[in-house]
N, C-alpha and C positions, 0 to 999 in steps of 0.2 A: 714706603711704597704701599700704598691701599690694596686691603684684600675682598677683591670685589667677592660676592658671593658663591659662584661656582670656585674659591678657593686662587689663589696666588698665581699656581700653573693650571690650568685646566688640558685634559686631552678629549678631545670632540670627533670620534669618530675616526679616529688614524688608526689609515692603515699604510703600509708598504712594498712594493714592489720590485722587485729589480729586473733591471734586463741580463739575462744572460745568454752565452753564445746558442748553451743549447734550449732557452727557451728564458720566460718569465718566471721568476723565485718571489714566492707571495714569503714574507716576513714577518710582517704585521698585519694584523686582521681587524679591524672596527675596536681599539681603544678607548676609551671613555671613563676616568676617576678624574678627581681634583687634588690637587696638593695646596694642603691650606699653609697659612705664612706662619712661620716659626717653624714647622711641623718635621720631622723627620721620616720621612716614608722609602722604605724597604723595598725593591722589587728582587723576586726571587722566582727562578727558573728556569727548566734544562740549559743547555748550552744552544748555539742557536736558536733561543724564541725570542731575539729582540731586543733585550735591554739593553744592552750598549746603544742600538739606533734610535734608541726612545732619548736616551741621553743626547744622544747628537742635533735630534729633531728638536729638544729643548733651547739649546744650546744655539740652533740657527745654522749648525753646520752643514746639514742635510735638513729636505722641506719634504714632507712629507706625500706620497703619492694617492692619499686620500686624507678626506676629513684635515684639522689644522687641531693646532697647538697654540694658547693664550697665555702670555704671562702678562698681569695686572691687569685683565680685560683687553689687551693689546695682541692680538697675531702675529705670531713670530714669522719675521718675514726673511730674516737676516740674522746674523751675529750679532750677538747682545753682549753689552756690557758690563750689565747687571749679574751676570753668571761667571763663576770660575769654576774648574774641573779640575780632578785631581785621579789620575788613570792608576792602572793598576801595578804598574814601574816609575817608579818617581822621575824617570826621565830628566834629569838632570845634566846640566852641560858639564862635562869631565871638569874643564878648563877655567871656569867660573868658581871661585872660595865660594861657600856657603852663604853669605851675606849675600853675593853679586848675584846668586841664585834666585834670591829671595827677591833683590830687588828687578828680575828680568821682566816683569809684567809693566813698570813704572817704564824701562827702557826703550820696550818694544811699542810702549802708547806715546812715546816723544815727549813723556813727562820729566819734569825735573827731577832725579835720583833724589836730592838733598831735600827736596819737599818726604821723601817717605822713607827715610834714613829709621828718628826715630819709630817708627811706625814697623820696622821691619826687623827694628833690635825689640820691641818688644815685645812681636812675636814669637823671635828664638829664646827672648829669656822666660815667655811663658812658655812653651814649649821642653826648656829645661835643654837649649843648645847654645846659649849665647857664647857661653865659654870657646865654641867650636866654630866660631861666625868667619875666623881667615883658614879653618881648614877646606882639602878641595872633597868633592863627592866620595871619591877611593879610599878615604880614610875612615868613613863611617861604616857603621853597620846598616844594612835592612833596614831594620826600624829607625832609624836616627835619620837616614836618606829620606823615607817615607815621613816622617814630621817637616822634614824642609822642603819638598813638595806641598803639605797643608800649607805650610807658611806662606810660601807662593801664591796659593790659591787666595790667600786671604788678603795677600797686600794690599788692593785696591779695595778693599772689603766687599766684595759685593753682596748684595741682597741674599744670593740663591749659589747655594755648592752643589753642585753634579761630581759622584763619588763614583769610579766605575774599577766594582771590587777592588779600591787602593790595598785593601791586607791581606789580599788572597794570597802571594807568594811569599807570607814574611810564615815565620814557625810560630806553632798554638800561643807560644808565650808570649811573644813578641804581638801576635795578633790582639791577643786579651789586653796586654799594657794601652795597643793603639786605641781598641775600643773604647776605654776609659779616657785616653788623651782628646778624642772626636768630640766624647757626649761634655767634659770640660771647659773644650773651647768652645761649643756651643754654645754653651750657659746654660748645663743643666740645671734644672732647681733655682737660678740665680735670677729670675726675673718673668715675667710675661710672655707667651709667644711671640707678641708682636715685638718683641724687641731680640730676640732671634733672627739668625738665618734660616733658613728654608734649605732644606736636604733631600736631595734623590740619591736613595744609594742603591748600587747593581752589588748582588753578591749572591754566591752559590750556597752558601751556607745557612740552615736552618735557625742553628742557635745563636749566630752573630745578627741576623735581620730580627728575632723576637727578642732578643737585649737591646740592639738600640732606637729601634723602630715607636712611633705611634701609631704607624698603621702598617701593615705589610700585603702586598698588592702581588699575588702568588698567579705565574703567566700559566698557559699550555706551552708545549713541542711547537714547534712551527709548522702552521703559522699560529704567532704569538699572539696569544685570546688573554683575557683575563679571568683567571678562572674561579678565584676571588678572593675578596679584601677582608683581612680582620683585623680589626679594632683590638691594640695593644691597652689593655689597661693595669698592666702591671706598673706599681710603683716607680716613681723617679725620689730621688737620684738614684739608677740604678745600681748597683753594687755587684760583685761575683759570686757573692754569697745567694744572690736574687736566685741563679745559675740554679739550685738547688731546691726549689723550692717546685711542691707539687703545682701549682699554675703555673710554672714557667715549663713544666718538663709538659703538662697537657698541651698550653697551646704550641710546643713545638711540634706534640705530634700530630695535631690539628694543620699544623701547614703542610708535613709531612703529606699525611693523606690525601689534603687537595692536592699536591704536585703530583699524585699517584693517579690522578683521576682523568681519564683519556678525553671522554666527552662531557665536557663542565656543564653544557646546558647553560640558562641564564646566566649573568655573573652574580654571584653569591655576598651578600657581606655579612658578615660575622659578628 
């Protein structure tokens, strides 16, 4: 998929609206960065300023009540194929082994299962689940659910994963292990952007968006402004030990203070 210059996904001026009973809910306000291809970018802020709908509006599931959204120089006008998501509960069918799980994206496009069999073992053996592929969802833990949710997302490979805080409800440990499991299957280290996916991740946390992130895109309160973006140049392949390091502890408080800051003014990049 070509990455025309404004970057992979562009956002051009979105904003959002809702109707409500007692009146209109402004959400999103005049948006505007690029997500380049391969790239991992972070968004991070209060609770209500938007991220989840920013994901939606990429994603084609909701259209945007101002300005538009581009993926590959194209206007998201609809549901894209190119995108998989992965929420913040792994949402798994009870009833469904972990295999059948994996393979529900293949199912639900009236694709052949048998065409993406292998494809779907060799996600859980990257992963480090194969062994657990005829267990049902109940039998896992947290984290082990939350990797067969990625698996999912990636069965049909698409270009572009929309991450919306998947690790927020697992515990610090389990979070740290996931972090490490994401930037893997990526292909940290292991090749050229372009040969990468493309990642939009929503998350509440400081230290988890400046460890995996290339760029982190820090919102206002609502309505969701960009109040702005700084350029990750910390070393890949990232490590825990990164965690410890005086530029990793600066720029967290660096994002820190921007989320503290009521009226951004311009958007800033860093």
């Amino acid at each position: 998929m070509p990455d025309p210059a404004g970057g992979l996904i562009a956002f051009d001026g979105v904003g959002m609206t809702y109707a409500a009973q007692s009146g209109p809910v402004e959400a999103l306000r005049e948006i505007s960065f690029p997500v380049g291809q391969g790239h991992l970018v972070a968004l991070v802020g209060p609770s209500g300023c938007g991220k989840s709908t920013l994901l939606r509006i990429v994603a084609g599931l909701r259209p945007p009540t101002q300005g538009r959204v581009s993926v590959a120089g194209q206007p998201v006008t609809g549901p894209l194929p190119s995108v998989g998501m992965v929420f913040q509960a792994p949402v798994l069918l009870k009833w469904r082994r972990l295999l059948d799980n994996v393979l529900l994206p293949a199912d639900l496009a009236g694709l052949r299962r048998e065409d993406y069999l292998a494809r779907a073992d060799d996600l859980l053996r990257m992963t480090g689940l194969v062994e657990f592929a005829d267990k049902y969802p109940s039998e896992l833990s947290g984290g082990m659910q939350q990797r067969v949710s990625l698996c999912r997302a990636l069965l049909l490979d698409p270009p572009i994963l929309l991450m919306d805080e998947p690790f927020g409800a697992l515990d610090a440990m389990t979070r740290d292990e996931m972090n490490l499991e994401l930037l893997r299957v990526w292909g940290e280290g292991a090749g050229p952007a372009a040969e990468r996916k493309t990642i939009l991740f929503v998350t509440h946390s400081i230290p988890e968006a400046a460890f995996l992130a290339d760029r982190v895109v820090v919102m206002t309160p609502r309505p969701g402004q960009v109040a702005r973006i700084f350029e990750v140049d910390l070393p890949r392949p990232r490590t825990v030990a990164l965690r410890a390091s005086p530029e990793f502890g600066r720029l967290s408080l660096q994002i820190y203070e921007a989320l503290h800051v009521r009226d951004p003014g311009p958007t800033a990049l860093a």
